[in-house]
C-alpha positions in Angstrom: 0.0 0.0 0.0 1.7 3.3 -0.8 1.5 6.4 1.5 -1.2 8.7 2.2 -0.9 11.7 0.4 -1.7 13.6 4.1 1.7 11.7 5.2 4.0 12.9 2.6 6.1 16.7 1.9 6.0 18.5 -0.9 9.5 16.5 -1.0 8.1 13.0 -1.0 9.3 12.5 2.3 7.1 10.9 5.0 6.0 13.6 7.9 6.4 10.1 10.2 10.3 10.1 9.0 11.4 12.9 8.2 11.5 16.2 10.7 14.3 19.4 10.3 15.9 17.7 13.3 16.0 14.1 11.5 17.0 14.9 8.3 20.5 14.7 6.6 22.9 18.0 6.9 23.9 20.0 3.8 27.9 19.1 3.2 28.3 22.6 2.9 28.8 24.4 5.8 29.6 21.2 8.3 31.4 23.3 11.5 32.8 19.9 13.7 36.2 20.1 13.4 39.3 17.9 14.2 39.8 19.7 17.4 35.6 19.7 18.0 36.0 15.8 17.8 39.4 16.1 20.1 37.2 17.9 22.9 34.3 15.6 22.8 36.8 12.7 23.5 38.7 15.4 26.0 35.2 15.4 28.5 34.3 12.2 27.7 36.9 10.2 28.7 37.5 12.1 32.1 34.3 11.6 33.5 33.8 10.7 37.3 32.1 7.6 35.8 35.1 6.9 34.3 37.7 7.4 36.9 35.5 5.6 39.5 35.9 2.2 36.7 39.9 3.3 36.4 40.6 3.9 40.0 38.5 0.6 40.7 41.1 -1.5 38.4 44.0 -0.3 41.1 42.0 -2.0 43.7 41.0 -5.1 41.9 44.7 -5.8 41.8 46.1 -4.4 38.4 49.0 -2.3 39.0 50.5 0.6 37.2 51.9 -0.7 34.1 48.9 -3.5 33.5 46.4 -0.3 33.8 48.4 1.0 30.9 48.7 -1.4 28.8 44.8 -2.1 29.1 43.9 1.7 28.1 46.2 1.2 25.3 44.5 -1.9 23.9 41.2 -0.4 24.1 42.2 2.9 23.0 43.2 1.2 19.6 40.0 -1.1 19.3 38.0 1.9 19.9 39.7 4.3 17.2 39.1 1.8 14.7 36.0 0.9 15.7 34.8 4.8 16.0 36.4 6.1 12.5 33.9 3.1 10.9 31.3 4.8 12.7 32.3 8.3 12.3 32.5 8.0 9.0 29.0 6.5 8.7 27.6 9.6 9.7 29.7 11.9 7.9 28.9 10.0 4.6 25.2 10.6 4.8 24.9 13.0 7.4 21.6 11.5 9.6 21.6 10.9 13.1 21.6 7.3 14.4 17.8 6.6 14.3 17.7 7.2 10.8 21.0 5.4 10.4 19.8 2.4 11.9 16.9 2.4 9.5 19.3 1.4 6.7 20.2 -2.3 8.6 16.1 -2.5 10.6 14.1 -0.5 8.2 12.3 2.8 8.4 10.0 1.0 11.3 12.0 -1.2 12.9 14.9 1.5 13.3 12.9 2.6 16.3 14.0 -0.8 18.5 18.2 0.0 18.6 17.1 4.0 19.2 14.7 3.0 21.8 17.6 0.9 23.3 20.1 3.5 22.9 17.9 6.2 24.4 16.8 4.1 27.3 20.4 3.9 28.8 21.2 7.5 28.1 18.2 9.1 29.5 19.0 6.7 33.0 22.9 7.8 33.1 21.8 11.2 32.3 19.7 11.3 36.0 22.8 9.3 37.5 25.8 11.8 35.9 23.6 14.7 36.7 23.3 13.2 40.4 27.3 12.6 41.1 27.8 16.1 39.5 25.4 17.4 42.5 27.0 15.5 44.8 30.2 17.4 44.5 28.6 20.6 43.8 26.6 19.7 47.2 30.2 19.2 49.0 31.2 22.4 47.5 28.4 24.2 49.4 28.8 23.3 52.6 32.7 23.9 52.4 31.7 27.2 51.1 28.5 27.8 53.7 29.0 25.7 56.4 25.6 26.0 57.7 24.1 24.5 54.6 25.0 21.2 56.3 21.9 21.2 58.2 20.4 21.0 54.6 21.0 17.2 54.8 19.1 16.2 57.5 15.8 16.5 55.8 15.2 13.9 52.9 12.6 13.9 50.0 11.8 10.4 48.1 15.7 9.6 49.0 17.9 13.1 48.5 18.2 15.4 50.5 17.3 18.8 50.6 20.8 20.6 49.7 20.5 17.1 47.6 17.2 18.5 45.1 18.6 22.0 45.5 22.0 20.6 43.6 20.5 18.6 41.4 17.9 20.9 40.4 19.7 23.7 39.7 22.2 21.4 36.9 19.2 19.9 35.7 17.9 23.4 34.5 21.6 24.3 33.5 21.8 21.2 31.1 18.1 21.7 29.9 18.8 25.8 29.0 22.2 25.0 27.1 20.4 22.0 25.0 17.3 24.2 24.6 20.4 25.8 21.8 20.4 22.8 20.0 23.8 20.7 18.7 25.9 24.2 17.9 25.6 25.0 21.5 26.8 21.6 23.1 29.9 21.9 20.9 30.6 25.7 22.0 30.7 24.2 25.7 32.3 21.0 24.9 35.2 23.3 23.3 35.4 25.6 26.3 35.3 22.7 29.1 37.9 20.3 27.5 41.1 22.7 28.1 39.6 23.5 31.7 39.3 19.6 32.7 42.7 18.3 31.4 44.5 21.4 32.9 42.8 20.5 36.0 43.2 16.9 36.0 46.9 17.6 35.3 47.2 19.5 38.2 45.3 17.4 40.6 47.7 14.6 39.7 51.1 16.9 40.2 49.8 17.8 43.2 49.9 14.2 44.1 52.6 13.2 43.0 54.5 16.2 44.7 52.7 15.3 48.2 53.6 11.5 47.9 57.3 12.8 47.2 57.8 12.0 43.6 57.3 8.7 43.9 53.7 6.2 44.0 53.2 2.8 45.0 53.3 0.7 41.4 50.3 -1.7 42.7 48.2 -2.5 46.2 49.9 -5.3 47.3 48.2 -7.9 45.7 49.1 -8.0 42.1 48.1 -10.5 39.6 50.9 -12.6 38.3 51.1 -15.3 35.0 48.3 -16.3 32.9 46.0 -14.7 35.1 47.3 -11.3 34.8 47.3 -11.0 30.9 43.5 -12.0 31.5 42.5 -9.5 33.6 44.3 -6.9 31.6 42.1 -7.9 28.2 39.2 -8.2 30.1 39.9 -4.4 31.9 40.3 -3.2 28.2 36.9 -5.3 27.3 35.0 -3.2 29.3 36.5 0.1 28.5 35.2 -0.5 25.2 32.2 -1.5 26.7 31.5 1.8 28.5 32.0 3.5 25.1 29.4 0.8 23.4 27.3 3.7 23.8 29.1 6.2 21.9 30.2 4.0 19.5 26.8 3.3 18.1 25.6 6.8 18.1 28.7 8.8 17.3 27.2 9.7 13.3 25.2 12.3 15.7 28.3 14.2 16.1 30.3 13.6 12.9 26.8 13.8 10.7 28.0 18.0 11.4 31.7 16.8 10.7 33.9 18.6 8.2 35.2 16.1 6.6 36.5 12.6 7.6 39.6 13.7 8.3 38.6 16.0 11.0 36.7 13.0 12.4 40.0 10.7 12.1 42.6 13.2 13.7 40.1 14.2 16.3 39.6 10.7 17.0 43.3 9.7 17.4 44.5 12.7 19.5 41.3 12.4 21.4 41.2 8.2 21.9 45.2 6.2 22.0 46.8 9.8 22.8 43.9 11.2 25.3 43.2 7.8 27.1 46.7 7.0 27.8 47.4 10.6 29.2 44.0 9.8 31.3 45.6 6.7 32.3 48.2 8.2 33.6 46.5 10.6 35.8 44.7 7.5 37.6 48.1 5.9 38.2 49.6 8.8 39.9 46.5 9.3 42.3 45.5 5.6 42.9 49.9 5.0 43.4 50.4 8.5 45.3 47.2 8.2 47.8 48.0 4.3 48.7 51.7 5.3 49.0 50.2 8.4 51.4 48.4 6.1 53.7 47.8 2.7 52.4 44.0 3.8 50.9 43.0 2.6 47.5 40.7 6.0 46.4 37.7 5.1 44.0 36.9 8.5 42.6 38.8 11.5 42.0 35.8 13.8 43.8 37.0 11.9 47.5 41.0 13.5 46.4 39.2 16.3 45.3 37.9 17.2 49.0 40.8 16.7 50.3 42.6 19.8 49.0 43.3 22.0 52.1 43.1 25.0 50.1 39.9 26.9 49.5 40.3 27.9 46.6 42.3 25.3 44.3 38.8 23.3 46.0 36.6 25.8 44.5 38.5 25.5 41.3 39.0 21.9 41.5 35.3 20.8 42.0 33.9 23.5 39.9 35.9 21.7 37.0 34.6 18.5 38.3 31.0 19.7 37.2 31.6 21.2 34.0 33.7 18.1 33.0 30.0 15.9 33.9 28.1 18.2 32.5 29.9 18.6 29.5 29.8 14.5 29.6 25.9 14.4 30.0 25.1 16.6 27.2 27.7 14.5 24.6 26.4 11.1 25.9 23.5 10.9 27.6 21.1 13.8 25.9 21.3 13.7 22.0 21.1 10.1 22.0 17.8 10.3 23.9 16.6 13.7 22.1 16.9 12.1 18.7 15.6 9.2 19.9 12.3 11.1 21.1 12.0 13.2 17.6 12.6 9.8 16.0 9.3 8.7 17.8 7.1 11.9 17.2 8.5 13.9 14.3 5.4 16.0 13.7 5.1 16.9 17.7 8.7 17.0 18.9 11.5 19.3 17.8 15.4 19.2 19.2 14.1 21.5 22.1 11.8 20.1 23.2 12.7 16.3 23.2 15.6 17.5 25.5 12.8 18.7 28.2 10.9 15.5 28.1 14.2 13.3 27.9 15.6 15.8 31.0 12.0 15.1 32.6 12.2 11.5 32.7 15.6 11.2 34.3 14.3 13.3 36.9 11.2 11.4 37.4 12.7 8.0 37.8 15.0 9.1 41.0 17.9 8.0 39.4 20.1 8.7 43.3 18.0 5.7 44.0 18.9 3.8 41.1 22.5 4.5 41.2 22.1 3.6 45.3 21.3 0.1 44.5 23.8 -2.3 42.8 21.0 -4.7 41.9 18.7 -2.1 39.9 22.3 -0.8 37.9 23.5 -4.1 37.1 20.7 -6.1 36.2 18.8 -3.0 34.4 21.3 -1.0 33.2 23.6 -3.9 32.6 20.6 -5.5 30.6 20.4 -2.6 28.6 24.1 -2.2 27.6 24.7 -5.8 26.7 21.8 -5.1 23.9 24.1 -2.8 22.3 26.2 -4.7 21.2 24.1 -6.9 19.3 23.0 -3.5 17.2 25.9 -2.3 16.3 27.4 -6.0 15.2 24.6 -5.8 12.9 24.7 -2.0 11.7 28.3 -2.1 10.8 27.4 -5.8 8.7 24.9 -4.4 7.0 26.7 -1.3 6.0 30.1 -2.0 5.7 30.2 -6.0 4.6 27.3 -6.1 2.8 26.2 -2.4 1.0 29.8 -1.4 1.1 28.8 2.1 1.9 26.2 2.5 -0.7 23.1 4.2 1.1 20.5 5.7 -1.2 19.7 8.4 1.7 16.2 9.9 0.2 15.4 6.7 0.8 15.3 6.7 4.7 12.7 8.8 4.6 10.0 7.5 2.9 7.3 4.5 3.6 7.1 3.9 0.2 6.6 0.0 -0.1 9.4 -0.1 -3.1 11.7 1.9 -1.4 15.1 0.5 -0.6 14.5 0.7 2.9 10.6 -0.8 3.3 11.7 -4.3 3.6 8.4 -5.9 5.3 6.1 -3.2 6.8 8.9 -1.3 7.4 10.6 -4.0 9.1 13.8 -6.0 8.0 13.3 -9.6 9.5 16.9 -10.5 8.6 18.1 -7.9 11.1 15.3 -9.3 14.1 16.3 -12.7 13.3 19.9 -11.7 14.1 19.3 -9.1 17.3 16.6 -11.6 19.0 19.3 -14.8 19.6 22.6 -12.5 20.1 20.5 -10.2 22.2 20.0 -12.9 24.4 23.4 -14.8 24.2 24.9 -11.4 25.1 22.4 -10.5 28.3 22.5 -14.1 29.3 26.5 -14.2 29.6 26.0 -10.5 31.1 24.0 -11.3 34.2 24.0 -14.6 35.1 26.4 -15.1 37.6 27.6 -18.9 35.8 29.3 -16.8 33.3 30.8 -14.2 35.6 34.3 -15.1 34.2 33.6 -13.8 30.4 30.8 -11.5 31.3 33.4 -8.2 30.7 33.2 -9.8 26.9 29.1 -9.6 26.6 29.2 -6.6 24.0 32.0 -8.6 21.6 30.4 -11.6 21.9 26.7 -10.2 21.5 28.0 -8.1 18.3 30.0 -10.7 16.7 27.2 -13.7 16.9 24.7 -10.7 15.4 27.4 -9.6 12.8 27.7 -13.1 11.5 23.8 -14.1 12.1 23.0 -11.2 9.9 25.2 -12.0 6.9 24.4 -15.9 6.9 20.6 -15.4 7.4 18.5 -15.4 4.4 16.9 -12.8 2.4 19.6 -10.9 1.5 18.7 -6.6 1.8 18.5 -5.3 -1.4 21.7 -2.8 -2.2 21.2 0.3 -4.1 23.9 0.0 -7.4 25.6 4.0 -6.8 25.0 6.2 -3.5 22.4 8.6 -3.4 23.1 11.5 -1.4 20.3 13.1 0.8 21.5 16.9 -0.5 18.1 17.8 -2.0 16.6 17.3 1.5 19.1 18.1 3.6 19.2 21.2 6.3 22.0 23.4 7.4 24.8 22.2 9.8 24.0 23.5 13.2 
């Protein structure tokens, strides 16, 4: 059945497809540069999220030099597995529910966004809540008296708790409210404050613990079993950024050119992460050497800087580094998500107040509180991931070989490239369902506790290969079409 001529543009689009926000960017006038994609990686990586995983590896027994060589094995996985996405999205220029249509179809695109979105808007209430927990400690050092703010609770925060919270929450929902142009303006301003800061948090260290740190915790891993922990420490780096690997064509969709995307990506991923690695060495080696404690986040060294103001400095850095972090991965994924779902009712704007509205709603302080609800939940969700992109990069890379007929990805028409069945490409659900499962199954049950750190390779490598063995081959357009006569300006 073709469309209904209510449904379609005066561009033959579909209104339930294609939106200003959704559709492809003009190659002219693209404004993400190199050092754009440097600074995205600059926040990113230095998250408290992240340094409360790198600080953890120091306690689990790793010791200086194993910690490095596992950031420097991931850091080369992920800048090859991040240029093939990267350049995904500068190629064709649509954000990741539209790119996902091209492997599930123009209805089944919606289950990997919904996916996608699902984790981001839940770490975007749990990012937002560690940033107001330091900016919360930063209060009462400043106003002592606000202490007395935490003895009165409200559906599990406090009050100096909600007051924090609430005031980044507005702060993250005004600078979205400026669409994708003004994330990157604050991603390029926050990136040189973070690493100067981290830098200096670490000399500082290193100066108090007289030039010297402890090189493990006393119980290091040894053999066999030491190579193993290392791969699986740089198994779930990757993991963390399973995330951002999927989605990144939301980013380099505005890209100059693929080389920016490619020398932002290597000065921001091997370069960036091992200089981040090195920062958790020094204070995980310099605070055990100090006193025999192994620190899991660098907001507890943070609060223990005895001057005033390098802790004003110091924590204030803290919270534009996690905001800077929330808007990158945990807002546009969700926002496009949402305009994905209601083109003709949502716009960029205002899919980042509802997205903002639901992390508040679910109470994420209690979700992050309880190990159960983050592991089983969120640690469902994530081992999904990797499932989608195994089959996203298959169906693009191994089997189109790049050729997208982008036009195409926005219309319901039932001979379009993209229709498959309804809308829906049973190849690609025949391949997510069984990996899906494999990869949550070997994810949360505590049997396979000893590979579970290898759920997202295993769960995209079955799907890659289900997806190219499975019958009923896609069909492949012969020559790219680009998506210029419907494209919008770069923003």
């Amino acid at each position: 059945m073709s469309q209904d001529v209510s449904q379609v543009s005066a561009t033959g689009t579909s209104t339930r497809l294609y939106s200003p926000d959704l559709a492809p960017t003009k190659k002219a006038g693209r404004n993400w540069s190199g050092y754009s994609v440097f600074t995205l990686w600059a926040n990113d990586v230095h998250s408290l999220g992240n340094y409360a995983f790198a600080l953890g590896l120091f306690a689990l027994g790793l010791g200086v030099w194993d910690i490095l060589a596992a950031f420097l094995l991931a850091s080369l996985f992920l800048f090859g597995l991040l240029s093939l996405s990267g350049y995904m999205g500068s190629k064709t220029g649509v954000p990741f529910p539209v790119m996902s249509r091209i492997a599930f179809g123009v209805k089944g695109a919606q289950l990997p966004a919904m996916i996608r979105g699902g984790v981001a808007i839940a770490w975007f209430g749990i990012q937002t809540y560690l940033a107001a927990t330091v900016l919360s400690a930063l209060l009462k050092a400043l106003f002592p008296g606000l202490a007395s703010w935490e003895q009165t609770s409200v559906l599990g925060l406090s009050v100096l708790g909600w007051v924090s919270f609430l005031g980044l929450w507005v702060i993250q929902v005004l600078i979205v409210s400026f669409g994708m142009d003004a994330i990157r303006k604050y991603v390029e301003l926050a990136a040189p404050a973070v690493l100067i800061t981290m830098l200096a948090l670490a000399v500082w260290m290193f100066t108090k613990a007289d030039m010297s740190i402890a090189m493990d915790a006393g119980n290091p891993f040894t053999g066999a079993d030491r190579w193993v922990h290392i791969l699986e420490a740089a198994a779930l780096w990757v993991v963390i950024y399973g995330t951002f690997v999927l989605n990144f064509c939301d980013f380099t969709r505005s890209a100059k050119s693929n080389r920016s995307i490619n020398l932002g990506n290597l000065v921001g991923i091997p370069v960036n992460m091992l200089f981040f690695a090195g920062i958790v060495v020094v204070l995980s080696g310099a605070q055990f050497k100090l006193d025999g404690r192994v620190v899991t986040s660098a907001s507890d060294i943070v609060q223990t800087i005895p001057n005033t103001f390098l802790l004003v400095l110091a924590s204030l850095a803290l919270i534009v580094l996690t905001v800077a972090v929330n808007l990158m991965a945990n807002f546009v994924a969700p926002v496009y998500t949402l305009v994905n779902l209601f083109p003709r009712k949502l716009n960029f704007r205002r899919a980042g107040v509802v997205s903002a509205s639901i992390g508040l709603v679910i109470l994420p302080w209690n979700l992050y509180n309880n190990p159960v609800v983050v592991n089983y939940f969120l640690g469902g969700l994530g081992a999904l991931l990797g499932p989608v992109f195994g089959i996203v990069m298959a169906d693009y890379w191994l089997i189109r070989k790049t050729r997208v007929h982008v036009p195409h990805l926005y219309t319901e028409h039932p001979e379009a490239t993209y229709a498959y069945r309804k809308g829906i490409n049973p190849r690609a659900v025949g391949a997510f369902v069984p990996a899906a499962a494999v990869a949550v199954i070997i994810a949360l049950v505590p049997a396979f506790a000893g590979i579970s750190g290898f759920s997202w390779f295993i769960g995209a490598l079955l799907a890659a290969l289900l997806f190219v063995v499975l019958p009923g081959r896609p069909t492949v357009p012969e020559e790219d079409v680009d998506g210029e006569d419907i494209a919008v300006p770069s923003v």
